[in-house]
C-alpha angles and dihedrals in degrees: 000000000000095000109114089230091056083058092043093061089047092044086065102052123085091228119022097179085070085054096053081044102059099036082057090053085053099039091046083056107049076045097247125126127285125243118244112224093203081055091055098047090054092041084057100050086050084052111105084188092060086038085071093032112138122185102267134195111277117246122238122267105268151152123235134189125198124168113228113284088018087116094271098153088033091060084047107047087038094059092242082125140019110209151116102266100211084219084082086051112066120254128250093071123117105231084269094051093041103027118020106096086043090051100041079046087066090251113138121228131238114186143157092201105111098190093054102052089052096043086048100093085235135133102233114182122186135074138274115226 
């Protein structure tokens, strides 16, 4: 919670309580913590990254797959991508368990969870290395 991508995905949203809410309602059920929103608004104002951050162009709406280790939290701290990584949701969801309300919401998705990106309905285009 106190990576700047983590904010970034909340700063887009209209209401990022909702979005604390329901990644609670995912994490309690996979029987992980839940995330304090008091804890991530201070987190943010300790955030030098929020500090300098200026409204941007949304990205388009898209999946990505990244195996572990591939840069995942970099691209999203760096602002290469705005999206909800499933790493902050729990394990153990199919994509509409885990990331149907995220995706209908406009969010993107980063994963390294292979089996959910090809049981996701989506189209997903790139390569694997």
């Amino acid at each position: 919670i106190d990576d700047h991508g983590f904010h970034r995905a909340l700063l887009t949203h209209h209401e990022p309580r909702e979005v604390i809410m329901k990644i609670n309602q995912l994490r309690r059920k996979a029987g992980g913590t839940s995330i304090d929103s008091k804890e991530v608004a201070d987190l943010m104002e300790k955030c030098s990254a929020c500090q300098q951050h200026t409204p941007e162009a949304r990205h388009p709406q898209i999946m990505v797959y990244a195996p572990p280790g591939s840069g995942k939290t970099t691209a999203l701290n760096s602002g290469a991508i705005t999206a909800i990584d499933t790493d902050w949701l729990g394990t153990g969801f199919t994509f509409n368990e885990a990331c149907g309300w995220f995706w209908y919401n406009g969010f993107s998705i980063l994963t390294n969870n292979l089996d959910m990106v090809l049981t996701s309905g989506t189209k997903v285009f790139g390569f694997l290395n």
